[in-house]
GUNU-465295 format. One record per atom (N, C-alpha, C, O): residue in one letter; x, y, z. Coordinates in steps of 0.05 Angstrom, whole numbers, padded with zeros to 5 digits, always signed. Example, Ala and Ser with C-alpha at 12.3 -4.5 7.8 and 13.67 -1.06 7.14 Angstrom:
2
A+00264-00114+00156/A+00246-00090+00156/A+00264-00066+00156/A+00285-00066+00169/S+00257-00045+00142/S+00273-00021+00143/S+00258+00001+00157/S+00268+00023+00161/
***
This chain:
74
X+00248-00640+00442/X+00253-00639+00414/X+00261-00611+00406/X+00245-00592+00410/X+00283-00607+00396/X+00297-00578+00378/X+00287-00578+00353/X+00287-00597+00337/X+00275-00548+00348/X+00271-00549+00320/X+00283-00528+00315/X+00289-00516+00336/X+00290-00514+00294/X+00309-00505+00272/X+00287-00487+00261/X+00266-00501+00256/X+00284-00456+00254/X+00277-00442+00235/X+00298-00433+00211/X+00320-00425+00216/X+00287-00435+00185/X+00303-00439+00168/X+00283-00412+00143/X+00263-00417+00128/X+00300-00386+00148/X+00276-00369+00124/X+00280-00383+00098/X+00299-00398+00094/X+00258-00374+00078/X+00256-00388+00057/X+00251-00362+00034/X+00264-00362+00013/X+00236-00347+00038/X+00232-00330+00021/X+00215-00295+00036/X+00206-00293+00059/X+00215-00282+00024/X+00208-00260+00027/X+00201-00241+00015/X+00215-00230-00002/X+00168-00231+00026/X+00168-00208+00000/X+00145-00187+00008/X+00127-00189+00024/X+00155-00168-00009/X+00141-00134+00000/X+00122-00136-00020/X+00124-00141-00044/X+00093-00127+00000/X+00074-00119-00009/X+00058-00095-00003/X+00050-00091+00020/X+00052-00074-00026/X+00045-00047-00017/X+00012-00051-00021/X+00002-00061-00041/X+00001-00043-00003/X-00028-00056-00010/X-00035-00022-00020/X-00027-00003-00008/X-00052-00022-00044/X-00062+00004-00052/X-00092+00006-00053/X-00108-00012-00057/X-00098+00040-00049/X-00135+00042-00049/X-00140+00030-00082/X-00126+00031-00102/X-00162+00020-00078/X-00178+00017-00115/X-00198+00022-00112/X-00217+00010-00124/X-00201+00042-00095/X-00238+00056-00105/X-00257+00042-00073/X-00252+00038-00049/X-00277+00040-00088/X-00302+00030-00067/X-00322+00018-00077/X-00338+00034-00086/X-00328-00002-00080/X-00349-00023-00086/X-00376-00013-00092/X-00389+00008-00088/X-00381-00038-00103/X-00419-00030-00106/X-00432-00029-00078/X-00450-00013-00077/X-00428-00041-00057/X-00435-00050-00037/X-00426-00021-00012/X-00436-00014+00010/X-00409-00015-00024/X-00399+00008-00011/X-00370+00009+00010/X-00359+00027+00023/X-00365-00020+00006/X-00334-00038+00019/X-00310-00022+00004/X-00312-00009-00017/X-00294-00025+00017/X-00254-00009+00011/X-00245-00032-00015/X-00239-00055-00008/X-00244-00025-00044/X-00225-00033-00053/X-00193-00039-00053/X-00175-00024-00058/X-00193-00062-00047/X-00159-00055-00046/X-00143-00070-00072/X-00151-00090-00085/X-00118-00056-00075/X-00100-00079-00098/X-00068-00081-00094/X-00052-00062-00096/X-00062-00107-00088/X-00032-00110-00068/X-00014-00113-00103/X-00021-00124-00124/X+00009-00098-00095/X+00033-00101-00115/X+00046-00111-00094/X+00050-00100-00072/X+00054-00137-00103/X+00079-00154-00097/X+00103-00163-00111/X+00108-00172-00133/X+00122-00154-00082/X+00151-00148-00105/X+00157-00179-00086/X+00156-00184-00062/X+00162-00193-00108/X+00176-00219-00092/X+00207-00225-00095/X+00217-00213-00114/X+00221-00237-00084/X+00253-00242-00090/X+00262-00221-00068/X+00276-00204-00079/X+00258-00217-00047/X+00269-00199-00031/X+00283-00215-00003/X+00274-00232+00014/X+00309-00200-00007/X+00332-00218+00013/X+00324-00218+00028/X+00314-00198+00037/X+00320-00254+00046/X+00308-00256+00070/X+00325-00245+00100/X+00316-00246+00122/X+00348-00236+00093/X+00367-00223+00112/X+00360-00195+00113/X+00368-00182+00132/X+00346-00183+00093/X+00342-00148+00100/X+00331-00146+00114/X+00314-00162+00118/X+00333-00124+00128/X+00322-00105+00150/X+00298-00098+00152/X+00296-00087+00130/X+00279-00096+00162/X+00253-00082+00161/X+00253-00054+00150/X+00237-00044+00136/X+00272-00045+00159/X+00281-00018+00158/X+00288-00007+00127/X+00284+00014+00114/X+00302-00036+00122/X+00314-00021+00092/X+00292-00032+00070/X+00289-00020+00049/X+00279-00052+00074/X+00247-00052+00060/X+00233-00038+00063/X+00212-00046+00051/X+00228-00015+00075/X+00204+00000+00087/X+00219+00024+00063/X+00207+00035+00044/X+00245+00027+00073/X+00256+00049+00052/X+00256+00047+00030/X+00260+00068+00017/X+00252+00021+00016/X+00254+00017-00011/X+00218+00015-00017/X+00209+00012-00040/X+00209+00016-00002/X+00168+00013-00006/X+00165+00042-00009/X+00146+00048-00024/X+00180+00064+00002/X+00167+00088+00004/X+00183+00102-00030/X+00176+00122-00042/X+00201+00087-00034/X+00211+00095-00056/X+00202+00087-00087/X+00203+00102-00107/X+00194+00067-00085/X+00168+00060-00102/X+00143+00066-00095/X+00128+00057-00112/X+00127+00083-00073/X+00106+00091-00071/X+00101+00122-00089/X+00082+00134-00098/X+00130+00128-00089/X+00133+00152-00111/X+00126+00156-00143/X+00124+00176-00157/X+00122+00120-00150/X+00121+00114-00177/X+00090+00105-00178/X+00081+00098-00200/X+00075+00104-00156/X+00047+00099-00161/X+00032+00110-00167/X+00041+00132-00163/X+00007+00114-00176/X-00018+00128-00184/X-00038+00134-00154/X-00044+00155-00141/X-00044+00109-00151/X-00067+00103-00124/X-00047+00107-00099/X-00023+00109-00098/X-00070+00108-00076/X-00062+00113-00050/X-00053+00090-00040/X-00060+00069-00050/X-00031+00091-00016/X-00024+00069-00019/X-00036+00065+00020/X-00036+00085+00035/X-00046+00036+00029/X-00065+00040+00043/X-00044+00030+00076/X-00044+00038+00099/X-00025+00007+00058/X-00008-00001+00086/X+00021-00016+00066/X+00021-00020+00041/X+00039-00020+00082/X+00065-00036+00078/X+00070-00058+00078/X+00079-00058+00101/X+00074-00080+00070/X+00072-00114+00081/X+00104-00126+00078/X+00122-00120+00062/X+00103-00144+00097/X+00125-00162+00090/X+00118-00187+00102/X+00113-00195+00125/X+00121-00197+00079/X+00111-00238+00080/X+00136-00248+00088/X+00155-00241+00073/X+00141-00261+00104/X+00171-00275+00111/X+00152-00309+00113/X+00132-00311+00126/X+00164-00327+00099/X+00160-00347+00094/X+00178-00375+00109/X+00192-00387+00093/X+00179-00383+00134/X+00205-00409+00133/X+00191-00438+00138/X+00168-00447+00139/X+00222-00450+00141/X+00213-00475+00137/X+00217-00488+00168/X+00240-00480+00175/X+00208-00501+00183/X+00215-00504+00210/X+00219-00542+00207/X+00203-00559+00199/X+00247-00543+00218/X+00257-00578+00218/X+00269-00581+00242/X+00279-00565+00258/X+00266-00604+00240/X+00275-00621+00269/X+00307-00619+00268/X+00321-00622+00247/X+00317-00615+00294/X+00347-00617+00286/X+00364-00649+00292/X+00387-00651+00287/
***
């Protein structure tokens, strides 16, 4: 049986510090930019994350990219 990957969506997430808990655990808080061409580059998302990391307040802790598909039978 052939199956088929088919992207569907994609999207950059900058995960940022938010402090430290009562407990004494890593706050974190993800800004997600969604609508991001599932054909771009890693490369040219990473360049556009560091370019908005310029417009943040908080530290920013890691980089993300969600790639989302749909997998069908051919």
């Amino acid at each position: 049986m052939a199956v088929t990957t088919i992207p569907v969506t994609t999207e950059m997430v900058l995960v940022m510090d938010n402090g430290i808990g009562a407990s004494g655990q890593q706050l974190k808080k993800n800004r997600v930019y969604k609508y991001v061409k599932t054909t771009a580059d890693s490369e040219d998302v990473f360049s556009v994350a560091q370019s908005l990391l310029g417009l943040q307040e908080k530290t920013n802790l890691s980089i993300q990219r969600n790639d989302s598909s749909e997998i069908e039978e051919e």
